[in-house]
C-alpha positions in Angstrom: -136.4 -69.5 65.4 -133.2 -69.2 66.6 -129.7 -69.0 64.8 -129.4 -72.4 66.3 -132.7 -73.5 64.9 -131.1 -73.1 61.1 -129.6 -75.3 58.9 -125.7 -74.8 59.5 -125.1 -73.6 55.6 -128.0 -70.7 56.4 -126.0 -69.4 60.0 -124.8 -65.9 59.1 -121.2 -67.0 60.5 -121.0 -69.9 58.5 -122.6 -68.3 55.1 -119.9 -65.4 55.5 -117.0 -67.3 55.8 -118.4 -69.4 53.0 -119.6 -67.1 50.6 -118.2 -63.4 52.0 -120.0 -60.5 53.7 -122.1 -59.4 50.8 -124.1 -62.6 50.6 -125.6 -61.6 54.1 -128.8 -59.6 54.5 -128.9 -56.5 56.7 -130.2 -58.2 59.0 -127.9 -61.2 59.4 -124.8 -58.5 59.2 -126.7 -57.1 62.4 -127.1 -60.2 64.3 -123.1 -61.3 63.7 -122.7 -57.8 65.1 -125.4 -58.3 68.3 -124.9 -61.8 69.1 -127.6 -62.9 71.3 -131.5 -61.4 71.5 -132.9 -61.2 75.0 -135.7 -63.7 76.0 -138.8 -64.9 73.7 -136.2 -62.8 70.8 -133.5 -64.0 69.1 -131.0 -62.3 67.3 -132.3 -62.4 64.0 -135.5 -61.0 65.2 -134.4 -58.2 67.2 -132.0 -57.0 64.3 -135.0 -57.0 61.9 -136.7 -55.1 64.7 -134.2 -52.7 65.0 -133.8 -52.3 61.3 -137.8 -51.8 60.7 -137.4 -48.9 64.1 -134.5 -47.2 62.6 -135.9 -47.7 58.9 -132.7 -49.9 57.4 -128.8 -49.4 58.3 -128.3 -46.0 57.4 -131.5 -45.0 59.6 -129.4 -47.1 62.5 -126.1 -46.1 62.1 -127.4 -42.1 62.2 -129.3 -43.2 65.5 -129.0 -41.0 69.0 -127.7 -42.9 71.8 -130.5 -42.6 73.9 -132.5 -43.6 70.7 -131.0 -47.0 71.1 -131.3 -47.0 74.7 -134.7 -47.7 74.3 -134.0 -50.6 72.5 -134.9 -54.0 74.4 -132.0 -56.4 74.5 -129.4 -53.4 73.5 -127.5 -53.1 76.3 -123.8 -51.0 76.8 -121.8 -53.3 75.3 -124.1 -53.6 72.6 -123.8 -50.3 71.8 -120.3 -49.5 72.3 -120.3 -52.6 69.2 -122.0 -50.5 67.2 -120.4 -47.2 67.8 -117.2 -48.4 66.8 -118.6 -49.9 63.8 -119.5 -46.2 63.0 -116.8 -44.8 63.8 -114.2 -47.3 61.8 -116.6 -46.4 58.8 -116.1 -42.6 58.9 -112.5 -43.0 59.0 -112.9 -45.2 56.4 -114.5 -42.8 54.1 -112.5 -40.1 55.1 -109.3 -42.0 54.4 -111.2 -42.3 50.7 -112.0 -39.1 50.4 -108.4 -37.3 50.8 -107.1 -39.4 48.1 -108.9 -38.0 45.4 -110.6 -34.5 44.8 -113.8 -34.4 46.6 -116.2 -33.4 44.1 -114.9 -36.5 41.6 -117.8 -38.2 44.5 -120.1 -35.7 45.5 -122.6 -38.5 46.6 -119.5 -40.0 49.0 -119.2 -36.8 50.5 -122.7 -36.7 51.5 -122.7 -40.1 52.6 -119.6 -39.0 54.9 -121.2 -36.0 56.2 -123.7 -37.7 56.8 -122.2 -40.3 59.0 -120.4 -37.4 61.0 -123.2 -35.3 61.8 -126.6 -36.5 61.0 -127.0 -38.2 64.8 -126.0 -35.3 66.6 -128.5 -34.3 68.8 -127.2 -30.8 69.0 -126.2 -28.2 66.0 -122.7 -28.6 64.7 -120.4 -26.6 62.4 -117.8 -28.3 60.5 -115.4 -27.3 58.1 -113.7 -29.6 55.5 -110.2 -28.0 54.6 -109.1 -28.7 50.8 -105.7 -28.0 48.8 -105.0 -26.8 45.4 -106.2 -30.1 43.8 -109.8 -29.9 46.2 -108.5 -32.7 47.9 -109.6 -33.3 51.7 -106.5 -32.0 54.1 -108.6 -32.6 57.3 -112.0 -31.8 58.8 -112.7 -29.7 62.2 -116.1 -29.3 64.1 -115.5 -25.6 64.7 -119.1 -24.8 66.7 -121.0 -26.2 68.5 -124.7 -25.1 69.8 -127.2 -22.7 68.3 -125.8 -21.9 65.2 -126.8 -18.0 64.5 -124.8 -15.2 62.5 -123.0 -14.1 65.8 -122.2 -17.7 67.0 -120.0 -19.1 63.6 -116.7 -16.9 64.0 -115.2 -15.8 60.1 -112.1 -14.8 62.2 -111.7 -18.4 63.4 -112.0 -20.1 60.4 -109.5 -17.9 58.3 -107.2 -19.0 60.9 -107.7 -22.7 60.8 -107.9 -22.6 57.1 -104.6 -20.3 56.9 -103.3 -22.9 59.1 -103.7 -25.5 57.3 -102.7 -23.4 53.8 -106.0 -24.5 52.4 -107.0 -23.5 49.1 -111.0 -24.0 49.4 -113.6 -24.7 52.0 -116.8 -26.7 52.2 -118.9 -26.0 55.2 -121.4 -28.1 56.8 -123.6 -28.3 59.8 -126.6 -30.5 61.1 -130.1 -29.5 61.5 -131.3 -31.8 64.9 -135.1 -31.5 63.9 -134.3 -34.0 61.0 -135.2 -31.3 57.9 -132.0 -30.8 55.8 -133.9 -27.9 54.3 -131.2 -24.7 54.7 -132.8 -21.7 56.2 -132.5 -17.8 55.1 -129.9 -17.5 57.9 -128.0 -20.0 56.5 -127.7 -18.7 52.9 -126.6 -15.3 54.5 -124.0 -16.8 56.9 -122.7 -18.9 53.9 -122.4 -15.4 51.8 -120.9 -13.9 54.9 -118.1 -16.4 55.3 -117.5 -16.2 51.6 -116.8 -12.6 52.1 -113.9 -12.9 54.5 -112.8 -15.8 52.6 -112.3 -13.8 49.9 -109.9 -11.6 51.7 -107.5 -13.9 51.9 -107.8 -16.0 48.3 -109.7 -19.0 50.1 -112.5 -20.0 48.2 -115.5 -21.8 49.0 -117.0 -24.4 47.0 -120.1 -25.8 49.1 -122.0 -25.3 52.6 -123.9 -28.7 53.4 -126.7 -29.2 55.1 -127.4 -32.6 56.7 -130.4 -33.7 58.2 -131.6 -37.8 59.2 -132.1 -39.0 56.0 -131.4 -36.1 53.9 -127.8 -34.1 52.9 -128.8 -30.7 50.8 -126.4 -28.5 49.0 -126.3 -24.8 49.0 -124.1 -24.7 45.9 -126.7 -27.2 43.9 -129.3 -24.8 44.8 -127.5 -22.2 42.9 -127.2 -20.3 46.3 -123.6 -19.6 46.7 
């Protein structure tokens, strides 16, 4: 069945502008979003396809590129759609999270990290700069690659956070297998980048790991 196929009251168009966005499924929200299906699909069906793939929104949203290459009936521009969608909510959230402390919504900050880094298909270490009042100043991806002792500078990020007269760091990186599980090396370059910290009054409040469907916390481990 198409969209055309339903009652005019059940279109997702008409049932947003009737009743607002959250009366549509997931899958409805998609369709508005893809348009048109390809041949022997419609829309409806191929976002309920891509929704059972990706295993719901948040699976899609954190999906590779190429992972949606794959995808029948997702072309470039279909694609592009969706990327921006990301992208206008991670500015969203960020926007949310520098006006209030970050730990008054530790499950936002996840959800933001989350969102920033979980697709990446390589390793990625970011830093989230905070003032006196742990509030979010800005966020820089500071590495990029293997992620080893030798590879995440100390130097560099006393500079960038003296730069930005921060107060307190989080740090958080991806893990590209999908296990948000933080590794040995990871607890000592946390301690080690606590250390220099130190030197110069910065503290540091969390390192994050984020994985697909997963975002684990050093500092709710008790490991920091």
């Amino acid at each position: 069945m198409t969209i055309k196929d339903l009652p005019v009251a059940l279109r997702p168009r008409e049932k947003l502008l009737a009743h607002g966005a959250a009366s549509l499924a997931d899958a409805e929200l998609l369709a508005l979003l893809l348009r048109t299906g390809f041949k022997g699909t419609g829309v409806l069906q191929l976002a309920e396809q891509m929704l059972n793939k990706f295993g719901g929104v948040c699976g899609l949203l954190n999906a590779a590129s190429t992972d949606l290459e794959r995808i029948s009936g997702v072309g470039p521009a279909k694609r592009a759609e969706l990327a921006a969608v990301l992208e206008l909510a991670r500015r969203s959230m960020a926007g949310q999270l520098q006006q209030r402390a970050l730990f008054d919504t530790p499950g936002r900050v996840k959800d933001f990290l989350r969102l920033q880094l979980a697709q990446r298909e390589h390793e990625v270490f970011a830093v989230l700069f905070l003032d006196a009042q742990n509030q979010l100043l800005t966020m820089e991806e500071m590495f990029r690659g293997t992620l080893t002792q030798t590879s995440v500078y100390p130097r560099e990020i006393v500079k960038r956070a003296l730069h930005f007269n921060a107060a307190a760091v989080v740090f958080a990186h991806n893990h590209p297998s999908g296990a948000a599980e933080p590794s040995r090396a990871d607890e000592f370059l946390t301690q080690t980048l606590k250390g220099a910290l130190a030197l110069v009054d910065i503290r540091v409040l969390d390192h994050l790991v984020v994985g697909r469907g997963e975002v684990v916390s050093l500092a709710e481990r008790g490991l920091l």
